[in-house]
C-alpha positions as CSV (number, residue, x, y, z in Angstrom):
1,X,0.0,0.0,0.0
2,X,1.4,3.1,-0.8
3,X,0.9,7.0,0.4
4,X,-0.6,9.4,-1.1
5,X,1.3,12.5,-1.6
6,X,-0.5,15.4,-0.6
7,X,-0.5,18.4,-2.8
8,X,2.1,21.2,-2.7
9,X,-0.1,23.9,-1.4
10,X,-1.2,21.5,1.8
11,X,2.4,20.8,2.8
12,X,2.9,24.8,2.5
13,X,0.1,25.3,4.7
14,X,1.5,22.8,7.2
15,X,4.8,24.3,7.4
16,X,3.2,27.4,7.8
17,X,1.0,26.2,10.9
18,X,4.6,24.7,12.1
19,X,6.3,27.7,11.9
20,X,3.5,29.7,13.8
21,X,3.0,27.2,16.5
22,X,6.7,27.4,17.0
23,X,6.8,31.1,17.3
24,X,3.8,31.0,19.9
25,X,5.2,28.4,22.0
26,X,8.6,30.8,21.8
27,X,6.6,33.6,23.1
28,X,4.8,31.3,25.8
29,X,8.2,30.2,27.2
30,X,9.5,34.1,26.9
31,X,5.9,35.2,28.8
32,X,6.2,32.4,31.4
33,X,9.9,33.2,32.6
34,X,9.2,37.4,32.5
35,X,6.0,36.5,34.9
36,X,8.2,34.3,36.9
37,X,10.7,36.8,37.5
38,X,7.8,39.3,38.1
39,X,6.0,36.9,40.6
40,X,9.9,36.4,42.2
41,X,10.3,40.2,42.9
42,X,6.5,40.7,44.1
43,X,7.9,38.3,46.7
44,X,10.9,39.4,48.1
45,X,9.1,43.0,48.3
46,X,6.3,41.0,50.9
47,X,9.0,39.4,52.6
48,X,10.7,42.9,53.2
49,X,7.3,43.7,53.9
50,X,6.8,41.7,56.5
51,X,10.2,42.0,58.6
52,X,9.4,45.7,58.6
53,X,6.2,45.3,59.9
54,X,7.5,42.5,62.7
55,X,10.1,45.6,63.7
56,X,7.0,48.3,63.6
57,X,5.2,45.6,66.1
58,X,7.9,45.6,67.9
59,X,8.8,48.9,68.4
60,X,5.6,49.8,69.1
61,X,4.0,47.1,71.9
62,X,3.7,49.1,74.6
63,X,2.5,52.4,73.0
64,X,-0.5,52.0,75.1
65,X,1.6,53.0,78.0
66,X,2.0,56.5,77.0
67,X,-1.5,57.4,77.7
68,X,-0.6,56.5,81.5
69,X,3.1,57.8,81.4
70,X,1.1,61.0,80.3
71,X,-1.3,60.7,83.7
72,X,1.5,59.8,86.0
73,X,3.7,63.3,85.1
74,X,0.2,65.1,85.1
75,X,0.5,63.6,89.1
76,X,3.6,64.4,89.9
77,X,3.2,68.0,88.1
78,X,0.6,68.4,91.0
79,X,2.6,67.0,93.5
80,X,5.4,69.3,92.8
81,X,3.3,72.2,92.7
82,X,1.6,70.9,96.2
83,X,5.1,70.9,97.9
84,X,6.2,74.4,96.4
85,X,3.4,75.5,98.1
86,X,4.1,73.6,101.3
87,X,7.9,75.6,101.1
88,X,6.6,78.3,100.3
89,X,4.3,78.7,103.4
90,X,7.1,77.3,106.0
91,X,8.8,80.2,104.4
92,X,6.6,82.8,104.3
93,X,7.4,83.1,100.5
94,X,4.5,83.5,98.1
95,X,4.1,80.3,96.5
96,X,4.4,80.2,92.7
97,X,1.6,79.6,89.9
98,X,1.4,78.0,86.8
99,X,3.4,74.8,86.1
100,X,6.9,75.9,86.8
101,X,8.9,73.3,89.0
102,X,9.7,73.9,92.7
103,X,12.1,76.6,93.5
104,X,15.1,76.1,94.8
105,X,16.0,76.4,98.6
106,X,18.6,79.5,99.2
């Protein structure tokens, strides 16, 4: 049995589709290794992210305490003031006013 030889146009056409199909999977394989160097970068940049965040979280744990640092020197503000006042009765010196510090004994 022998084959049939196909006409010259059809085994244009097929080199044709050959050639195309070539060049797409080319570009394919160039696409594919561009979006794995993209996807690559994407994560390095979330794994910076995320060490900087870890040293914000850090840094910041006990920020809540500033609200009650801020109350405790609001407390000893007063408590200063009450003792100026103190000295300055025991030494018949007017006392001062406002929210200067204590004055010095001399």
């Amino acid at each position: 049995m022998a084959l049939a030889a196909l006409p010259d146009d059809t085994v244009t056409i097929w080199w044709i589709t050959l050639a195309v199909g070539l060049i797409v999977a080319v570009a394919v394989v160039l696409l594919l290794q561009s979006l794995l160097k993209e996807v690559a970068a994407l994560c390095e940049s979330v794994d910076e992210l995320w060490r900087t965040a870890g040293t914000v979280a850090i840094n910041t744990d006990k920020i809540w305490l500033v609200g009650a640092t801020a109350d405790a020197v609001e407390e000893l503000r007063d408590e200063a003031l009450r003792h100026d006042a103190l000295l300055a009765s025991v030494l018949d010196q007017p006392a001062t006013t406002g929210t200067t510090m204590p004055r010095g004994l001399s």
